[in-house]
C-alpha atoms as a printed R data frame, in Angstrom:
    type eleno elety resid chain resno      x        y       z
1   ATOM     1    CA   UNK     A     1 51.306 -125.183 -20.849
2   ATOM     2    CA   UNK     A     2 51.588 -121.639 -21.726
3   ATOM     3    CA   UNK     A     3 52.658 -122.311 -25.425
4   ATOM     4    CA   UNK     A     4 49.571 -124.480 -25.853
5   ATOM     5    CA   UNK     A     5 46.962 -121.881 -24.188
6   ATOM     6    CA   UNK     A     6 48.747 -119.333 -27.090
7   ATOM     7    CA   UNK     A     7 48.577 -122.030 -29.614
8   ATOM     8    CA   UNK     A     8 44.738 -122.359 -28.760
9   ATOM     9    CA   UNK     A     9 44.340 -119.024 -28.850
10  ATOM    10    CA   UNK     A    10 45.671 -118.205 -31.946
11  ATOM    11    CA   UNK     A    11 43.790 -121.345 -33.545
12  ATOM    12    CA   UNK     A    12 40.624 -119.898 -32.070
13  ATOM    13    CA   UNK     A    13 41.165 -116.362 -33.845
14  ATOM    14    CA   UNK     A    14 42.377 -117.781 -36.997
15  ATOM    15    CA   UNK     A    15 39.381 -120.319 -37.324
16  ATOM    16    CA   UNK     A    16 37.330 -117.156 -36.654
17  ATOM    17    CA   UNK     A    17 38.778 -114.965 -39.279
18  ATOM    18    CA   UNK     A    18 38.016 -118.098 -41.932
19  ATOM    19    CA   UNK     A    19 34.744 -118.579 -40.865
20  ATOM    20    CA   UNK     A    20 34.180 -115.604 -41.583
21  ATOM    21    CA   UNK     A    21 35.300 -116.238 -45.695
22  ATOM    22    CA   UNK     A    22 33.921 -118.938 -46.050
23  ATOM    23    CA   UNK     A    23 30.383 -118.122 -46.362
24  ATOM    24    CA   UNK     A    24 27.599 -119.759 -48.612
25  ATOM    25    CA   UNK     A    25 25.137 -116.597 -48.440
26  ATOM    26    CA   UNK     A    26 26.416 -114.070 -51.214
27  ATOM    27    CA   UNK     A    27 27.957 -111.157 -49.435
28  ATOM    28    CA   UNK     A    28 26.049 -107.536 -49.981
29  ATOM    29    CA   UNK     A    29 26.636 -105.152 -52.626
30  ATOM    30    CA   UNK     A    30 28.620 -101.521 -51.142
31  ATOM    31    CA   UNK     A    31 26.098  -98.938 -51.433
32  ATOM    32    CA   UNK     A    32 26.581  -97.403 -54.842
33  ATOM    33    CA   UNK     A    33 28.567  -93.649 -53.964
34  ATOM    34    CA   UNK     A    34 26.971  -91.039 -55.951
35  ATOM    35    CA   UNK     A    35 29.709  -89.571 -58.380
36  ATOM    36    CA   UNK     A    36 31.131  -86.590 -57.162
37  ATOM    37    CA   UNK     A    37 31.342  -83.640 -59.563
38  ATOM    38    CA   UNK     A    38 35.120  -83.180 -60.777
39  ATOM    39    CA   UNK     A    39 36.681  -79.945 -58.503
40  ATOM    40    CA   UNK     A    40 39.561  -78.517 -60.694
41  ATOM    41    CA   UNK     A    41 41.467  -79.481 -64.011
42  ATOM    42    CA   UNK     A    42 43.027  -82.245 -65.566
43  ATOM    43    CA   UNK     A    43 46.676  -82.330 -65.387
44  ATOM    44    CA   UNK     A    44 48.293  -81.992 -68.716
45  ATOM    45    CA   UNK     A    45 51.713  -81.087 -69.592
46  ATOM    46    CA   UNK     A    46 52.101  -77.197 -70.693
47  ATOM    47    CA   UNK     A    47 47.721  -77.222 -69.789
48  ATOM    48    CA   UNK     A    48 47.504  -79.310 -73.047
49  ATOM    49    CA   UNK     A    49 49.211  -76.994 -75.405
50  ATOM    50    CA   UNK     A    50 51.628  -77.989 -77.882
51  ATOM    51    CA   UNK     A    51 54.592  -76.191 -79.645
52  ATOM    52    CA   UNK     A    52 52.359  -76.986 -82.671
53  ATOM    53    CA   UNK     A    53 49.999  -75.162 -80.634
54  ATOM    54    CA   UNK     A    54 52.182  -72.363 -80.527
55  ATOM    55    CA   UNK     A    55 53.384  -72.063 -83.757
56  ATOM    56    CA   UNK     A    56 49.612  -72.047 -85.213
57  ATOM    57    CA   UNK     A    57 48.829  -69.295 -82.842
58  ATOM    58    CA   UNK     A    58 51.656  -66.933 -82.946
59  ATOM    59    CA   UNK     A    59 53.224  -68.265 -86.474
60  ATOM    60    CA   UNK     A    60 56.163  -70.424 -87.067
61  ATOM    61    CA   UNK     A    61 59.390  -69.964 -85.725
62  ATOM    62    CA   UNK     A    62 58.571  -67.434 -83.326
63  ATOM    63    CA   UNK     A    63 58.778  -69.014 -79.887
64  ATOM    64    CA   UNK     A    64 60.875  -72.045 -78.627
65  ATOM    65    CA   UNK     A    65 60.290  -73.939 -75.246
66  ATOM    66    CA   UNK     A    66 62.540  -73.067 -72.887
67  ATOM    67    CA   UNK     A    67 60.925  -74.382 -69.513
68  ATOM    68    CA   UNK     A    68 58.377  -77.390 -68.629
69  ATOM    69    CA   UNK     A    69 57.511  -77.611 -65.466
70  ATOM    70    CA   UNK     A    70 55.024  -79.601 -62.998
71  ATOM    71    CA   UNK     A    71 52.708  -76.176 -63.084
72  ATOM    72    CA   UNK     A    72 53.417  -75.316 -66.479
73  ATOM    73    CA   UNK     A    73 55.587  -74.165 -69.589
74  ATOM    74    CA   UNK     A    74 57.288  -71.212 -71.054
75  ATOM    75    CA   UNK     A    75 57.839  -70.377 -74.719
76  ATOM    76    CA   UNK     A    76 60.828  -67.934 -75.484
77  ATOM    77    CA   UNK     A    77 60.212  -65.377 -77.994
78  ATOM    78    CA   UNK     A    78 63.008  -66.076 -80.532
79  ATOM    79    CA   UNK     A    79 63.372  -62.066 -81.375
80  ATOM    80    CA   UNK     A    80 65.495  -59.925 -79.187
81  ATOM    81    CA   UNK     A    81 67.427  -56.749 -79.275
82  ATOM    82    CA   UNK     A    82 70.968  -57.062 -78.350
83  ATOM    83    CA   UNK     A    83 69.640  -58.417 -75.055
84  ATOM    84    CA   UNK     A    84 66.689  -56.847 -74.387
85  ATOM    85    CA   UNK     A    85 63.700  -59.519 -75.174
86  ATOM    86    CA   UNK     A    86 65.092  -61.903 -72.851
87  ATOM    87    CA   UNK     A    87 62.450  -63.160 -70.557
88  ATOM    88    CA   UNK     A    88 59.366  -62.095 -73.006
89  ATOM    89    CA   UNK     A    89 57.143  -65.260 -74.563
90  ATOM    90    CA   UNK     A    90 54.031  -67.522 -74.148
91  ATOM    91    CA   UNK     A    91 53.380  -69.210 -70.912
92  ATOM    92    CA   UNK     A    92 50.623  -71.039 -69.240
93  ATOM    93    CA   UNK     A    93 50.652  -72.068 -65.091
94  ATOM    94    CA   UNK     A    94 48.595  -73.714 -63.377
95  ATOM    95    CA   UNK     A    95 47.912  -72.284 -59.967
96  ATOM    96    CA   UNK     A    96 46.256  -74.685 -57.251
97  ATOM    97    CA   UNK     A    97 44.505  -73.433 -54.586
98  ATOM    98    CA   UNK     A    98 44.810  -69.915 -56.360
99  ATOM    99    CA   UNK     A    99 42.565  -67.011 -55.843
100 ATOM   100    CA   UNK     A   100 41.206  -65.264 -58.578
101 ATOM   101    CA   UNK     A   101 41.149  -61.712 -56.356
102 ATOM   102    CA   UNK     A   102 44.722  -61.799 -55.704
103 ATOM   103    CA   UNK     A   103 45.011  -62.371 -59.786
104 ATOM   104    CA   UNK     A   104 43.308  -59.293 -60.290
105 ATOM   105    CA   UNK     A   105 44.951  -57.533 -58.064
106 ATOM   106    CA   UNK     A   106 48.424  -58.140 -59.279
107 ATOM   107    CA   UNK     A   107 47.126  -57.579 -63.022
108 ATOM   108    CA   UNK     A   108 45.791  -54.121 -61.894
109 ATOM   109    CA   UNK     A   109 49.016  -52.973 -59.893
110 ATOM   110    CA   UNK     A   110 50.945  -53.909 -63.409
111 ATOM   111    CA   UNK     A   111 48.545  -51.025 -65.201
112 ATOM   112    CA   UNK     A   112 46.640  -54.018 -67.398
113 ATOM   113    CA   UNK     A   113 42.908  -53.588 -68.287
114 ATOM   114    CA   UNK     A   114 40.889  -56.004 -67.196
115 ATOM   115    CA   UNK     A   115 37.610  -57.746 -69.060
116 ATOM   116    CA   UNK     A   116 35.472  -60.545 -67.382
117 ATOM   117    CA   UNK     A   117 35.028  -63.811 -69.386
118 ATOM   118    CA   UNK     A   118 33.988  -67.010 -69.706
119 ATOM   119    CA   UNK     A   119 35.892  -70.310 -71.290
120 ATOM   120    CA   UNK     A   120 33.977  -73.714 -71.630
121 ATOM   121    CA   UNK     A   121 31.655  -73.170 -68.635
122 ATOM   122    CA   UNK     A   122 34.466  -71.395 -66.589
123 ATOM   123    CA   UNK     A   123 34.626  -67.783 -65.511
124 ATOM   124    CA   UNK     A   124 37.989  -65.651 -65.584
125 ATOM   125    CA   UNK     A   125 39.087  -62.653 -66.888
126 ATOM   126    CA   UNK     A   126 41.275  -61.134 -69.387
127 ATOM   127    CA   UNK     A   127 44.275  -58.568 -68.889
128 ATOM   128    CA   UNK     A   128 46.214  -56.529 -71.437
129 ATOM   129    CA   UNK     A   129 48.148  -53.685 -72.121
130 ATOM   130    CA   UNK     A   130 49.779  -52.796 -75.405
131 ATOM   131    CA   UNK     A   131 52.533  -55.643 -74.828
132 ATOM   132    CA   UNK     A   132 50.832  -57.931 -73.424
133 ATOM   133    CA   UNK     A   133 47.901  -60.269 -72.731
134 ATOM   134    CA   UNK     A   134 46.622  -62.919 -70.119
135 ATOM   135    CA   UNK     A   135 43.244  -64.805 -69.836
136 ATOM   136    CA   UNK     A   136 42.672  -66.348 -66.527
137 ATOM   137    CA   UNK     A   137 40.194  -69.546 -66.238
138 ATOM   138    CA   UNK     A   138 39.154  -70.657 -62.536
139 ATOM   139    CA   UNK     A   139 37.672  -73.607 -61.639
140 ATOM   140    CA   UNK     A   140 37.243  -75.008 -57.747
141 ATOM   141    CA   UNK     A   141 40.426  -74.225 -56.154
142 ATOM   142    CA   UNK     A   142 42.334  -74.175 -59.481
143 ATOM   143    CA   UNK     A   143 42.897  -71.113 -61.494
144 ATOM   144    CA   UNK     A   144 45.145  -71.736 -65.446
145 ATOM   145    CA   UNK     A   145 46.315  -68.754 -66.952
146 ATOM   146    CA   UNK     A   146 48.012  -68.180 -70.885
147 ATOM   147    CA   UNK     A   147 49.852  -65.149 -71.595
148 ATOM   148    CA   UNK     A   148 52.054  -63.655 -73.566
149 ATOM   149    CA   UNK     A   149 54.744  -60.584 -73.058
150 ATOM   150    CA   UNK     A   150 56.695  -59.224 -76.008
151 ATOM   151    CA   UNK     A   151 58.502  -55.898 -76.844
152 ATOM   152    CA   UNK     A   152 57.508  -56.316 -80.335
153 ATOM   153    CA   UNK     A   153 53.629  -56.893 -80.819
154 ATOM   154    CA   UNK     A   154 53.568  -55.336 -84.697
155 ATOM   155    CA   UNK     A   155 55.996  -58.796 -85.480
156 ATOM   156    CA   UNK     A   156 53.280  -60.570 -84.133
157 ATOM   157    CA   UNK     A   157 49.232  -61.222 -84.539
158 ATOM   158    CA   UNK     A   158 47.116  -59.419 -82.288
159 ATOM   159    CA   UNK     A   159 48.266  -61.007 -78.913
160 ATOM   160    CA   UNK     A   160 44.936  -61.609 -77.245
161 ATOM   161    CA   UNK     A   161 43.710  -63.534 -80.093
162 ATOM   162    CA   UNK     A   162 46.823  -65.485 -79.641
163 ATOM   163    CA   UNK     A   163 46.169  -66.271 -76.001
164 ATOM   164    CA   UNK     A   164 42.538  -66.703 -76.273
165 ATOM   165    CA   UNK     A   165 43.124  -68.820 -79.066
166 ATOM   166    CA   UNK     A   166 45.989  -71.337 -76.745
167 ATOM   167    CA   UNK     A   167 43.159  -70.940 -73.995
168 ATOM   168    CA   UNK     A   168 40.493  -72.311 -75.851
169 ATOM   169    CA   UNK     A   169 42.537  -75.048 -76.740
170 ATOM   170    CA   UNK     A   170 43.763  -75.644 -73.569
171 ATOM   171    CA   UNK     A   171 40.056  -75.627 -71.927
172 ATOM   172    CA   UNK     A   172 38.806  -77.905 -74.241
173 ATOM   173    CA   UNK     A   173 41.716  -80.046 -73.620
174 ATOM   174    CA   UNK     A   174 42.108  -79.979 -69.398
175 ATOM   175    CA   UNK     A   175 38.003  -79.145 -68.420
C-alpha cells in the first residue's frame, strides 16, 4: 500500500511539472535588462601588445620576451654590461582591484616625477626619471600600466614616447 500512495504521489507531481510545459498560451517575454556599462578592461595577452609592438616602439632587436603571464608580460632589454642590465626592459601588468593612490605613492618614494593624463577616455598618470618611464591607465577597479627601465636611455628613443606610444596601443586595443 505504501509503494502505491508513493507511486501516486510521484505521478501527481510529475503530471504537475508537465502541465505546466505544456501550455497553448505563449509564455511572456523576460523583461529586457538594461545593459550595464562595461567596469574594467578586456583581457588580452601582454594588454594587447605585440613583440611587433615592441620592436616598432623601441626599434628592432632591442628587447626579447622573457615572461607572459595571466597579469601581464615582460620584455628583456637585450643590452647589458657584464651583468649589470639584467632585470631592465618593457613591461605592462594589469592590476585588478588596484588603487591608483597607492601607484602614486610607490612612484613618488622611487624619486619619479609625476604628470596627470588621460588615454582613450581614461585618467592615469605618467612617472619618469632619467631611466625610466611608466603611464598608468585606471578604469573601475582595474588599473594597466607600461613601462620601461634601462641603464642605457641614449641607445634608445626617448622612453616616454616609447611607453606612451605601447599605451596607446594597448588602450585602443583592451578599452
Amino acid at each position: 500500500m505504501r509503494n502505491v500512495r508513493l507511486c501516486a504521489a510521484a505521478l501527481l507531481v510529475g503530471g504537475l511539472a508537465l502541465a505546466g510545459c505544456g501550455s497553448d498560451t505563449p509564455a511572456e517575454e523576460p523583461a529586457q535588462q538594461a545593459a550595464s556599462p562595461k567596469v574594467g578592461f578586456d583581457s588580452l595577452d601582454c594588454n594587447g601588445i605585440t613583440d611587433a609592438d615592441i620592436a616598432a616602439a623601441a626599434g628592432p632587436g632591442k628587447f626579447s620576451k622573457a615572461v607572459v603571464s595571466d597579469a601581464g608580460c615582460f620584455w628583456q632589454e637585450d643590452t647589458l654590461f657584464g651583468t649589470v642590465g639584467a632585470g631592465m626592459g618593457i613591461s605592462t601588468w594589469w592590476y585588478r582591484g588596484s588603487d591608483m593612490d597607492t601607484e602614486r605613492r610607490l612612484e613618488q618614494q622611487a624619486g619619479r616625477s609625476l604628470t596627470e593624463l588621460s588615454i582613450d577616455g581614461n585618467k592615469g598618470f605618467k612617472a619618469f626619471d632619467d631611466n625610466a618611464c611608466s603611464f598608468y591607465v585606471a578604469k573601475g577597479d582595474d588599473v594597466i600600466t607600461w613601462s620601461i627601465q634601462t641603464m642605457n636611455p641614449a641607445a634608445l628613443p626617448d622612453l616616454c614616447s616609447i611607453t606612451q606610444h605601447l599605451a596607446e596601443l594597448s588602450q585602443e586595443r583592451v578599452n
